[in-house]
Structures are given as C-alpha cells and as structure tokens.
C-alpha positions as CSV (number, residue, x, y, z in Angstrom):
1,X,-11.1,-9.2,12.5
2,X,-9.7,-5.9,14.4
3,X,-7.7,-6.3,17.9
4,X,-9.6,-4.7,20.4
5,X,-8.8,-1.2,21.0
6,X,-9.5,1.5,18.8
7,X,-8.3,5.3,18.6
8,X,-10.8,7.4,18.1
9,X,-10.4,11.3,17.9
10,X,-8.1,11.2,21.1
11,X,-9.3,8.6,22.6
12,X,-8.5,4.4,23.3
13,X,-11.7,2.7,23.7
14,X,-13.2,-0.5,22.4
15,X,-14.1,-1.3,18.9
16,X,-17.9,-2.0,20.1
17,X,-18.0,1.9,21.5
18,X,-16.3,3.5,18.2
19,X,-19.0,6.0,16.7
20,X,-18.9,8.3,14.0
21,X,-21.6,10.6,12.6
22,X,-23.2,9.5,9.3
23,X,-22.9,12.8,8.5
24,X,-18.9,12.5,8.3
25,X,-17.5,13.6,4.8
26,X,-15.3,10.3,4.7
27,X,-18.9,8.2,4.9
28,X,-21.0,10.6,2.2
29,X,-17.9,11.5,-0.3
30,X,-15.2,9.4,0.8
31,X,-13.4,13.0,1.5
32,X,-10.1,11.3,3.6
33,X,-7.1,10.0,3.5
34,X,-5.6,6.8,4.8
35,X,-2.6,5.3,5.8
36,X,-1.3,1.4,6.6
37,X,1.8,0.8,8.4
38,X,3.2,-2.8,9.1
39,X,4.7,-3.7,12.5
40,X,6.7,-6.8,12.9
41,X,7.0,-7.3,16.8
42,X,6.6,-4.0,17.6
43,X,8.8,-2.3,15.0
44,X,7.3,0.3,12.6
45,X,8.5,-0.5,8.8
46,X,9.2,3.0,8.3
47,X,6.6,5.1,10.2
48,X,8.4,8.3,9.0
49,X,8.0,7.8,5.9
50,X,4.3,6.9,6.4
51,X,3.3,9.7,8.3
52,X,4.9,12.2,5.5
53,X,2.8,10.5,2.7
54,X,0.0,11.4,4.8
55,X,0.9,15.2,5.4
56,X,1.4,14.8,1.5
57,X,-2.6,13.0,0.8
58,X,-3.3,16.0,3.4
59,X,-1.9,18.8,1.5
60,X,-4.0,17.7,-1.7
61,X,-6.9,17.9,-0.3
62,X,-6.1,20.5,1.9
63,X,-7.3,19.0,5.1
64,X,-5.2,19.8,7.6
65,X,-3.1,17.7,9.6
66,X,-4.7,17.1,13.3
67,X,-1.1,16.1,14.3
68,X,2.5,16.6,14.6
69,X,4.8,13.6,13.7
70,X,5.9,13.3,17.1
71,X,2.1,13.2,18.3
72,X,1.2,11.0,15.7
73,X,4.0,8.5,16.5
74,X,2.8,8.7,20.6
75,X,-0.8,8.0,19.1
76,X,0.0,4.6,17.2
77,X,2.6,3.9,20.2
78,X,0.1,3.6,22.6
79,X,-2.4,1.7,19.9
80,X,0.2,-0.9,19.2
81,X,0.7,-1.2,23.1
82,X,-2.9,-1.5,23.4
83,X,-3.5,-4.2,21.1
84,X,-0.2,-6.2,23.0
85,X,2.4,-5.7,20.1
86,X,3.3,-8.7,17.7
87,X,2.4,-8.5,13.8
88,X,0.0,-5.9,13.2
89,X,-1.3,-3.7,10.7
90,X,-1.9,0.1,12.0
91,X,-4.9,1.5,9.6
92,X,-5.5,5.6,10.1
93,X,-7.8,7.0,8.0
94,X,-8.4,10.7,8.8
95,X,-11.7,12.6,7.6
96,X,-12.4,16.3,6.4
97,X,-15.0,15.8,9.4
98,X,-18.5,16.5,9.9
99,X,-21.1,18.9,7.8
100,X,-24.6,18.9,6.5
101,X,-24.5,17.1,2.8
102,X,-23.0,19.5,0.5
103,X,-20.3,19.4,-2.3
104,X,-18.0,22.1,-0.9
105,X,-15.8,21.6,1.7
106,X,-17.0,23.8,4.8
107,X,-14.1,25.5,6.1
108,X,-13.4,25.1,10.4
109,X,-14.6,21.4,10.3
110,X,-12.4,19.2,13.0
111,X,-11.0,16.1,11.6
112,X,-12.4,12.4,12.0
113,X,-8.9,10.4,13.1
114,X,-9.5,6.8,13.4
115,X,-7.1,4.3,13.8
116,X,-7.3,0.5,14.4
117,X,-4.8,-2.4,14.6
118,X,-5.7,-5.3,12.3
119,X,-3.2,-9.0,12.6
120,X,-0.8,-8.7,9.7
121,X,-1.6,-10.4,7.0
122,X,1.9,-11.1,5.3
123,X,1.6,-13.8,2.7
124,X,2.2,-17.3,4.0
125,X,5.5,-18.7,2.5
126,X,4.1,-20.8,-0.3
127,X,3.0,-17.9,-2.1
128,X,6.8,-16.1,-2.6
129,X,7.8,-19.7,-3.0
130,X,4.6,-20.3,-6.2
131,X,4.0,-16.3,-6.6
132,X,0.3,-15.2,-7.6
133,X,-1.6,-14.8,-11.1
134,X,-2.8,-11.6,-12.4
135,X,-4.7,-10.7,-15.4
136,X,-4.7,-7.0,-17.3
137,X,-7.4,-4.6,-17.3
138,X,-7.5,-1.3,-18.2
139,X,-6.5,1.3,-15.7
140,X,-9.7,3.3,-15.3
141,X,-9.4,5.3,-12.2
142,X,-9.0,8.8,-11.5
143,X,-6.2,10.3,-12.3
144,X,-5.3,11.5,-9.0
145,X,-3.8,8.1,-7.8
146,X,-1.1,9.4,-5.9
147,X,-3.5,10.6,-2.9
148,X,-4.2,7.8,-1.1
149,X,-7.7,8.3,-0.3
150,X,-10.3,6.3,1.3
151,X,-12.3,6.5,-2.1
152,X,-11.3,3.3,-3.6
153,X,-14.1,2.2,-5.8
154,X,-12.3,2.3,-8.7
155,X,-9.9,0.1,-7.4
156,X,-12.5,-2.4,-5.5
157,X,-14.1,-2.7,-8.5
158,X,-10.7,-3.2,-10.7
159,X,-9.7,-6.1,-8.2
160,X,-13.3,-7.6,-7.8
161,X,-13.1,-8.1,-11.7
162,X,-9.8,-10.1,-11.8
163,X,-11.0,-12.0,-8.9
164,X,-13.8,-12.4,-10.6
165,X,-11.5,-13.8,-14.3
166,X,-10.1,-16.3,-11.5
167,X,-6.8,-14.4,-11.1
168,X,-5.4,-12.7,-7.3
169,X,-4.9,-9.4,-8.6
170,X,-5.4,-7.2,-11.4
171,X,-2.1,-5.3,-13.2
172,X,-3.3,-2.1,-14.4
173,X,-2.2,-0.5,-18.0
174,X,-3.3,3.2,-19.2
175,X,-2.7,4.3,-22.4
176,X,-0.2,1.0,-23.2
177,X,1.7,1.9,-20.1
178,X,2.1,-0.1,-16.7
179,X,0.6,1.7,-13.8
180,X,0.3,-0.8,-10.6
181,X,-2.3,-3.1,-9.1
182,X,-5.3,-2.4,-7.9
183,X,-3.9,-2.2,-4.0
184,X,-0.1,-2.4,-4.7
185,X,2.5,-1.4,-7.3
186,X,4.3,-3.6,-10.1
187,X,7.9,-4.2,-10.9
188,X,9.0,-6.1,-14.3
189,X,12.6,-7.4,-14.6
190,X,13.6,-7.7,-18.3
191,X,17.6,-9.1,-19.2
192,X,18.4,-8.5,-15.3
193,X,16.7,-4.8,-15.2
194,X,14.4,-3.7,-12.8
195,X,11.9,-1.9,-14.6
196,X,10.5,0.5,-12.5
197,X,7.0,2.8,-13.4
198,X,7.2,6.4,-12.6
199,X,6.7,7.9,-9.1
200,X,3.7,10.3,-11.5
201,X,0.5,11.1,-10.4
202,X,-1.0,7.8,-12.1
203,X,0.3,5.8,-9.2
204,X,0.4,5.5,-5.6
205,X,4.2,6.9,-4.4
206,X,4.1,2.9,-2.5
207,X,6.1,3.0,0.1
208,X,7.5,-0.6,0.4
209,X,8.1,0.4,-3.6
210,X,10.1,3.2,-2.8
211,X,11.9,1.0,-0.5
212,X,12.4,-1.8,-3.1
213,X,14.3,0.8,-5.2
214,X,16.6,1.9,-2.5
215,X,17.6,-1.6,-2.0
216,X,17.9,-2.6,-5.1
217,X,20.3,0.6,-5.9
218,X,22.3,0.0,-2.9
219,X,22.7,-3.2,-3.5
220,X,24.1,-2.6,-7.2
221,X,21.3,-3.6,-9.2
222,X,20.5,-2.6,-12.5
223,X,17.3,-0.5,-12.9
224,X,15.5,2.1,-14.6
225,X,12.5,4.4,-13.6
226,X,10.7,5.1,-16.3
227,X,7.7,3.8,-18.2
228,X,6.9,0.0,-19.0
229,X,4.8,-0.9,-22.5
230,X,3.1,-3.7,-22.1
231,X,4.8,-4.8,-24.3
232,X,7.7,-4.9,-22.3
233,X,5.3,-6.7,-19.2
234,X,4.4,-9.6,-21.5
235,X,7.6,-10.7,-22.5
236,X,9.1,-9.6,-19.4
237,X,11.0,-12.2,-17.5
238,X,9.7,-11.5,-14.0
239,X,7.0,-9.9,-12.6
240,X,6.8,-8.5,-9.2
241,X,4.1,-7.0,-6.8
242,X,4.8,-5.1,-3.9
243,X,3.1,-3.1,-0.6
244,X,3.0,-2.5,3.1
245,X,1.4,-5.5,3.8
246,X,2.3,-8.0,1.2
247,X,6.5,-7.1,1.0
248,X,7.6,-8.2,-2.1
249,X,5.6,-11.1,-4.0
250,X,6.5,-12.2,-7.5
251,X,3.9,-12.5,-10.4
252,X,4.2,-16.1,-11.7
253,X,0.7,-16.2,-14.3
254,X,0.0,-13.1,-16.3
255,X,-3.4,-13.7,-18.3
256,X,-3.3,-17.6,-18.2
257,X,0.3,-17.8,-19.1
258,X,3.5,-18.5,-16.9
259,X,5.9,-15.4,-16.5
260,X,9.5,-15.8,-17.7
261,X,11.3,-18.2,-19.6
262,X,13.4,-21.0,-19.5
263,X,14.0,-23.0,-16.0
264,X,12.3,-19.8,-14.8
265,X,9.3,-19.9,-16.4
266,X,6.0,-19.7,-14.4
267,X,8.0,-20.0,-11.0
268,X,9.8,-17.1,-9.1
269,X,12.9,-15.3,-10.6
270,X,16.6,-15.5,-9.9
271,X,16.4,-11.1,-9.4
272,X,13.4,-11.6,-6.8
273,X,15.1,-14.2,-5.3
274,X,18.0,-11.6,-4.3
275,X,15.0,-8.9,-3.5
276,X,13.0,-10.7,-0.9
277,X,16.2,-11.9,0.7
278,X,17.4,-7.7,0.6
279,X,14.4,-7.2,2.0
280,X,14.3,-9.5,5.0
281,X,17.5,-8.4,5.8
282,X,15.8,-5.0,5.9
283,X,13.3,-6.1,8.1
284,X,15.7,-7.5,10.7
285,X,16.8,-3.9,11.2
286,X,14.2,-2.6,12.3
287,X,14.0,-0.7,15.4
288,X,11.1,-0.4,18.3
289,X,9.1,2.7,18.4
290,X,10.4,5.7,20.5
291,X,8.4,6.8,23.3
292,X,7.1,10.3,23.6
C-alpha cells in the first residue's frame, strides 16, 4: 500500500487526488519509463546512478527529460520528507504525455512525472538465510530490455508463469544464454567465479548488479562478464539474484533441484556469503540526501 503523498507533475498532494488523463501515452501504449530507488533511513542507494539510467531510458525513446539531476534529486527529497523518511521505495515513472490515440509520437507533448513512495520491501532474513526457487523459461521479450519501460507484459507474464510452476521467480535463457529474471538480474558462481551476463541490450543495465560487480572487483574476487550457457547455470554451484529492492538473494532450487554441491548444496553459498556481507557494509555508507 503507497504512503500518502504523491508527486504529481509539480506537485505534493494526496494519493486520493492523483489524476491522470486516460488519454496519457503511458496508459494506451505503455510509452514511459520508470525508475525505483531504495532508501534505507533516508539514504538514497545510489540516486545518481538512478537518475542517469533514466536520462539513458529517456534518450531511447527520445522523450525528453522534464528535469535536471539537481531538480530531480530536490523532487524525491521533498517526497521522501513527505512520506516521514525510514525504508522506502521511491517509484517515478515518467510518460511521453497526453495525445489523441495514435501510433506516432506527437511532438511538443509535456511529460506525465509521477512519483510515489511505497514501504521497502527488502526480503525478510530467512529468505538470504533458505534463498528462493526458480524455474527456466524461455526469454521471450522484446529485445530492447535495457530501457526500462513501464511496458512489462512480457515480463508479468514471464513471472506469473513460474509462480504459476510453484517457483518465486523465473531465470530467463535466450538462445541457450542466461539473460536475468523477470524483475531482476542473475549471477552464477562456478569454481569460485562470478559469472556475470553482459551489460547488452538483452538485459536491464540493473543497478544493484552493476554495484555487485564493483564490489566484488574491489574486493578481489574472481569474475568474468561474459555469457553464461545454461549449461554453465545448471551445474553451477551458486546462483544469485539481485535488484534495487531485493539486494542480493541467492538461488537455492533451480527446476525442482537444489543449487550447488556438497555441504552447499540447496542452501546458500560460501561466495554469497562474502557478497551480502560486502554489500551491507555498502549500505552502512550511505549518506542522506543533499538539500537543494
């Protein structure tokens, strides 16, 4: 359920007194872009970094940007104050705007911005403690995955299936090759290696993944960007899953059968062990929003 206040094309207002036009591009085609940036008592897990991924979603669909960064970062200021701080979620989704129904995009439209603060739903513990199953589908989105737009049937649809075969999440393979999740990317750890899927246009540019990958190569850790079979995924000895709001959760149950081997098998490994603790540390870090 969303906190109170809402931002709404300039404006604070209750959730109850939001309106937008049916006749908004984001409603008929899904024509917008989105963003979801974690707080943890009222410090942004890279907001930066955020707010250039959607300039970037932007850019591809060549909607431009209603705000500088500095604006942007008063904006979500001012909605976390409103909504009193603490663990939250900031969502912005920002339209092409509104037009009469037509397949090309009118030129001189203003932007829908919305933005709304929703509790953050980290995982509780016993789920890096047990980790989550998955089953394997075939990726069958676009293949534009690296916008991250507010049409996500594809990936609904993809995640309403493995709920669906009884499993949390779906881990998507094109062509033989590891893509992500329906809503987050994938990591596989094989002989200590983390194994890493391309930052290509058949993924989302994640970035709590990018993140993962800058901590793990600070920290010394073997790893390797490149593509994954799935071959490589099934005999893998750990399977991660990672995002804004779920951090870094491991994949225990892969198509009915436990992840890893050994003492390890079906239960979190030794390498994500040494990533979530990397990535608390990260967390404690953090620094409050500047003010505008």
């Amino acid at each position: 359920m969303c906190l109170p206040t809402v931002f709404l094309n300039g404006h604070y207002m209750p959730l109850a007194e939001a309106h937008i036009s049916p006749l908004d591009r984001g409603f008929i085609f899904g024509d917008g872009v989105y963003e979801v940036i974690p707080f943890y008592d009222g410090r942004a897990l890279r907001l930066t970094e955020h707010l250039k991924r959607l300039q970037r979603s932007l850019d591809e669909l060549e909607i431009a940007n209603p705000y500088s960064i500095a604006q942007w970062e008063t904006h979500i200021g001012g909605l976390v104050t409103h909504n009193n701080g603490g663990n939250i979620g900031v969502y912005i989704q920002v339209t092409r705007g509104v037009a009469k129904r037509d397949f090309p995009p009118p030129k001189g439209l203003t932007q829908t911005v919305f933005m709304m603060a929703n509790p953050l739903a980290t995982p509780k513990r016993e789920v890096y403690e047990k980790g989550i199953s998955c089953v394997s589908l075939d990726d069958n989105r676009w293949l534009r995955c690296h916008i991250k737009a507010t049409a996500l049937l594809g990936a609904v649809m993809l995640k309403h299936q493995s709920n669906q075969e009884g499993a949390d999440e779906a881990l998507l393979f094109r062509d033989g090759y590891l893509t992500e999740s329906s809503a987050s990317n994938i990591a596989a750890v094989k002989n200590g290696v983390i194994l890493c899927p391309p930052l290509d246009n058949l993924i989302l540019p994640g970035i709590t993944y990018e993140l993962m990958i800058e901590l793990a190569q600070k920290a010394g850790m073997p790893l390797q960007i490149r593509r994954v079979s799935r071959r490589e995924v099934n005999t893998a000895d750990e399977l991660w899953i990672m995002s804004s709001t779920k951090e870094v959760v491991p994949i225990t149950t892969l198509d009915n059968k436990p992840v890893g081997h050994g003492e390890h098998s079906g239960k979190p490994g030794p390498v994500f062990t040494k990533m979530y603790a990397l990535f608390q540390d990260y967390k404690r870090g953090l620094q409050p929003l500047a003010h505008h």
